[in-house]
C-alpha positions as CSV (number, residue, x, y, z in Angstrom):
1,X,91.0,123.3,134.9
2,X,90.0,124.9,131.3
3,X,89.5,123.5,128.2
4,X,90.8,125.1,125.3
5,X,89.7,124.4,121.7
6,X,92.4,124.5,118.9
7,X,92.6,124.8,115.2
8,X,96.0,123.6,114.0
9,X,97.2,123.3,110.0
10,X,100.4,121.1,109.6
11,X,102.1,120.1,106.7
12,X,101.9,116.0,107.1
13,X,105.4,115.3,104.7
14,X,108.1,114.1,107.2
15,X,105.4,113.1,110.1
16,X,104.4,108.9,110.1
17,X,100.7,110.5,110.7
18,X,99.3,112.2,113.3
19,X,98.4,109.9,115.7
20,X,101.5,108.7,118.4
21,X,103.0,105.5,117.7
22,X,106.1,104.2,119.5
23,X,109.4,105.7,118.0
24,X,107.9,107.6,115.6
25,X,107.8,111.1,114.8
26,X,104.1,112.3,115.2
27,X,102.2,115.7,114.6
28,X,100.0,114.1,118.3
29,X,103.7,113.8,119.8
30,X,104.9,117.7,118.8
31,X,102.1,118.7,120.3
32,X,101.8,117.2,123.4
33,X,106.0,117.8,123.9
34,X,105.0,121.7,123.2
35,X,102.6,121.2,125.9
36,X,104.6,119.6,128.6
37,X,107.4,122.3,127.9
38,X,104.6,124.6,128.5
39,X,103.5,123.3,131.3
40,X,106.5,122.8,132.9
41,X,107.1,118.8,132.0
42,X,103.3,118.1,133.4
43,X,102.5,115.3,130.9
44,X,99.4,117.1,128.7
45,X,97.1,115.0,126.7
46,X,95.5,116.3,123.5
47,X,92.1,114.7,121.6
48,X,91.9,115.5,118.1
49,X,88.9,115.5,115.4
50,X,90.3,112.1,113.9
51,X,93.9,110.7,112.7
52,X,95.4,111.6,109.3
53,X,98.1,109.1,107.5
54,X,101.5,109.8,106.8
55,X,102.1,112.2,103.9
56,X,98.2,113.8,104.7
57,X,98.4,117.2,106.1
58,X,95.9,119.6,107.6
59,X,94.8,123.4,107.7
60,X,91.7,122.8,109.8
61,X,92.7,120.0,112.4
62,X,90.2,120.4,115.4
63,X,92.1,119.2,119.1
64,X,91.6,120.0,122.4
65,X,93.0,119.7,126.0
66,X,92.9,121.2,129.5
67,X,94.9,123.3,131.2
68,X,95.3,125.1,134.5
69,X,96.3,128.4,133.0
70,X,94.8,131.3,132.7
71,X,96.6,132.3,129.5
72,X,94.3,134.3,127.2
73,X,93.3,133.0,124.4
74,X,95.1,135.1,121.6
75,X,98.4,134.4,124.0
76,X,98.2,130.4,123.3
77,X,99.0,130.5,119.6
78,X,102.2,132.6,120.5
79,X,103.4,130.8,123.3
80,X,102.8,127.1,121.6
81,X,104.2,127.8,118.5
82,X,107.5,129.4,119.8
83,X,107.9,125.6,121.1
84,X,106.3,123.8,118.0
85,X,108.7,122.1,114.8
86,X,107.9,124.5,111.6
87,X,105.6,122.1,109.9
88,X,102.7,122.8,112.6
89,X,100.9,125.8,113.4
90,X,98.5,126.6,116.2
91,X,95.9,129.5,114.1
92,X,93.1,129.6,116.9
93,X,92.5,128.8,120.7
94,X,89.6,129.6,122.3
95,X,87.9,127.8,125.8
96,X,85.2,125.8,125.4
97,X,82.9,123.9,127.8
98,X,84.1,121.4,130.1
99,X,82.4,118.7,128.3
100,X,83.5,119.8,124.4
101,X,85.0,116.8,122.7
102,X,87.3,117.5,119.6
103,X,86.1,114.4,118.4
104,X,82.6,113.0,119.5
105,X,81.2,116.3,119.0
106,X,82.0,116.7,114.9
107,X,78.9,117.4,113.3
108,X,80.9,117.6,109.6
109,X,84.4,117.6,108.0
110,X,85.8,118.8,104.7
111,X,88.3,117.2,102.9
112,X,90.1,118.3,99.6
113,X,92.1,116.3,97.3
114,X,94.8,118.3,94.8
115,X,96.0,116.4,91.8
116,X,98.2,118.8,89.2
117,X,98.2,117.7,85.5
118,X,100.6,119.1,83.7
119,X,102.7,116.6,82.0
120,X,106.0,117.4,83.3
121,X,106.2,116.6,87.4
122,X,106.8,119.6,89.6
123,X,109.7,118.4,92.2
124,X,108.2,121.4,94.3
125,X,105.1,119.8,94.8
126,X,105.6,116.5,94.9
127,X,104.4,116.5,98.2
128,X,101.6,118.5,98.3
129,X,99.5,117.3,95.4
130,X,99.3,114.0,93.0
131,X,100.7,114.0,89.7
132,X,98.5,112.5,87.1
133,X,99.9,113.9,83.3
134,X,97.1,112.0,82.1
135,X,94.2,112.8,79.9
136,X,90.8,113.3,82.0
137,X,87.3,113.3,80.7
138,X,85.9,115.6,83.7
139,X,82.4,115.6,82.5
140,X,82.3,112.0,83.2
141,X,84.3,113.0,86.8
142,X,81.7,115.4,87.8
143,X,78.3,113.0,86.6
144,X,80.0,110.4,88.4
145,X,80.4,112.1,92.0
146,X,76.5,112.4,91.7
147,X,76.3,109.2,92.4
148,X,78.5,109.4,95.4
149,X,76.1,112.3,97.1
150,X,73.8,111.5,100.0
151,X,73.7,108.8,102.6
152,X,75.1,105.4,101.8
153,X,77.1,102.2,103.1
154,X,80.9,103.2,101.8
155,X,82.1,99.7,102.4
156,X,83.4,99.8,99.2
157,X,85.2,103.0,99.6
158,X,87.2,101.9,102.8
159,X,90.2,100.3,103.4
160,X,89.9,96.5,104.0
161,X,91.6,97.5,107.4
162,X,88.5,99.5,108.7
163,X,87.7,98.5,111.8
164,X,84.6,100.5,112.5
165,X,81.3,98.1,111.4
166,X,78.9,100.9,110.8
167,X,80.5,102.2,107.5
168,X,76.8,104.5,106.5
169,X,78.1,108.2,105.6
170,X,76.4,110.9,104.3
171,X,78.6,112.9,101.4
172,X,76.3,116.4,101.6
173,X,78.7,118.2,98.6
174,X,81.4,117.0,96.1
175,X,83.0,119.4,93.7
176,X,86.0,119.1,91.1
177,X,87.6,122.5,91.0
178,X,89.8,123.4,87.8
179,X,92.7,125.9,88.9
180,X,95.0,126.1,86.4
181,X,97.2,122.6,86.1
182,X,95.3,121.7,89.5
183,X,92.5,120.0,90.2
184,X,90.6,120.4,93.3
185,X,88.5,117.7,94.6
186,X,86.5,119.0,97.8
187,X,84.1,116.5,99.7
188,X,81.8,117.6,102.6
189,X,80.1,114.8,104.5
190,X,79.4,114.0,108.5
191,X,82.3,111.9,108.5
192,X,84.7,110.0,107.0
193,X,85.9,106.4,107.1
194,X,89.8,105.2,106.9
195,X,90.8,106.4,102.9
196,X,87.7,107.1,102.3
197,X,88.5,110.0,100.3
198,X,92.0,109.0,98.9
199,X,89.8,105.6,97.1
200,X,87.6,108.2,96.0
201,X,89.6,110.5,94.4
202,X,91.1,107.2,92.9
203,X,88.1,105.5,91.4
204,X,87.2,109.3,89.8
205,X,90.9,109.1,87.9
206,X,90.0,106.0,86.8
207,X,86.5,107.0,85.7
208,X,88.3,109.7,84.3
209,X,91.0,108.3,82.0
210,X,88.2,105.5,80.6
211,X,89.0,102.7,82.6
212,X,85.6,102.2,84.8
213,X,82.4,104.0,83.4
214,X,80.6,106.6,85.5
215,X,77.0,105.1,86.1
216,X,78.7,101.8,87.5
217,X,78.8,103.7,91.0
218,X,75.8,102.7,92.0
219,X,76.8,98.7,91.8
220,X,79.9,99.5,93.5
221,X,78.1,100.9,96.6
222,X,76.0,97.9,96.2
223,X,78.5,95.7,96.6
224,X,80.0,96.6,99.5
225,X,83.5,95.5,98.7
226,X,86.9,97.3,98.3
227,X,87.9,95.3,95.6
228,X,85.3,96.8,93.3
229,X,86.1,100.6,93.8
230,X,89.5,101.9,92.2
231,X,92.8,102.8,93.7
232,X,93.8,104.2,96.8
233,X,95.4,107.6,95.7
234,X,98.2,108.7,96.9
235,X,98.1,110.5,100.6
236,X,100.3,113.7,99.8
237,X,97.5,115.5,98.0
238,X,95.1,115.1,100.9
239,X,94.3,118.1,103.2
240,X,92.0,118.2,105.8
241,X,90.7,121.4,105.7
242,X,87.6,121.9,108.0
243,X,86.1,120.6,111.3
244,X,82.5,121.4,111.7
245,X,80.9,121.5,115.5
246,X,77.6,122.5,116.5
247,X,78.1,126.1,116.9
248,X,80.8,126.7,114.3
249,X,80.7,127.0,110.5
């Protein structure tokens, strides 16, 4: 039995998330039905990096699973994706060792938020970015994700629904990108917790447009209470873009 390591980018829209649930259409689900077909109705299971929400899509999704076949590895992109819905891609397989975990063995992710600006809404990307036609004070965005860098309890920047109790993360780079209309928000860290990212993206719109100052970060850490931190943004702007493992960059 070989384990094979996969990259996969999807485009989240029309999935309820990635992660099976009963009667739902999943990106997990697509995959492991490609795999069965594959495998001749042999029921394959697949472990990925983490879960993403419904509307959150991916270019870098880490997963992995085992197989008996000796397909090489630039076959198993072909041969998955002739069975795969549209909106997913397999764009690498390689083997890895027997004991390579998709998940347990992240050593970093990197997340990017797109919100577009412009002040009349784009129906061509309403899925794949947030539209905010509001005014933004960006110098107050950027001295504000200072704050946010380096290793701290994100209790306040998790859902209430959180389940995990050890909620210390280490943000190692934040960066507001201007591209035209679009603003890129990229965040690099050794892990995330449940919308982390999308509150935020919210509370630096909000510092943005006035409505909470930039140096009262630091008391919302402290706190360590959702209700202090802004609004959950919205999940269609939210890509995850990059797994990071020992031996990859």
């Amino acid at each position: 039995m070989q384990r094979y390591k996969c990259k996969v980018a999807y485009d989240g829209s029309q999935f309820s998330g990635y992660q099976i649930q009963p009667n739902q259409r999943t990106v997990q689900g697509e995959l492991e039905k490609a795999l069965e077909k594959l495998h001749k109705g042999k029921e394959t299971k697949v472990f990925a990096s983490g879960r993403t929400d419904a509307g959150v899509h991916a270019r870098g999704q880490m997963i992995h699973f085992d197989s008996p076949f000796s397909i090489p590895e630039e076959k198993w992109p072909v041969a998955l994706n002739a069975l795969l819905p549209d909106e997913i891609s397999i764009l690498e397989v390689e083997k890895a060792e027997s004991d390579f975990h998709a998940r347990f063995d992240v050593t970093g992710k990197e997340y990017r938020y797109f919100v577009y600006t412009s002040k009349v809404r784009d129906p061509f990307r309403r899925h794949y970015a947030y539209h905010y036609p509001y005014a933004l004070n960006l110098v107050t965005i950027k001295k504000a994700s200072q704050y946010l860098l380096g290793t701290h309890d994100f209790t306040s920047f998790c859902s209430a629904k959180t389940e995990v109790e050890d909620r210390v993360r280490e943000l190692r780079e934040i960066e507001v990108l201007e591209e035209g209309d679009m603003l890129v928000f990229r965040f690099v860290g050794n892990g995330f917790l449940y919308n982390m990212v999308r509150i935020l993206v919210g509370t630096l719109l909000q510092i943005g447009a006035g409505e909470i100052l930039s140096d009262e970060i630091p008391a919302i850490l402290a706190k360590k209470d959702r209700i202090y931190a802004g609004k959950t943004a919205p999940p269609q702007g939210l890509y995850l873009w990059k797994v990071d493992y020992e031996n990859n960059s």
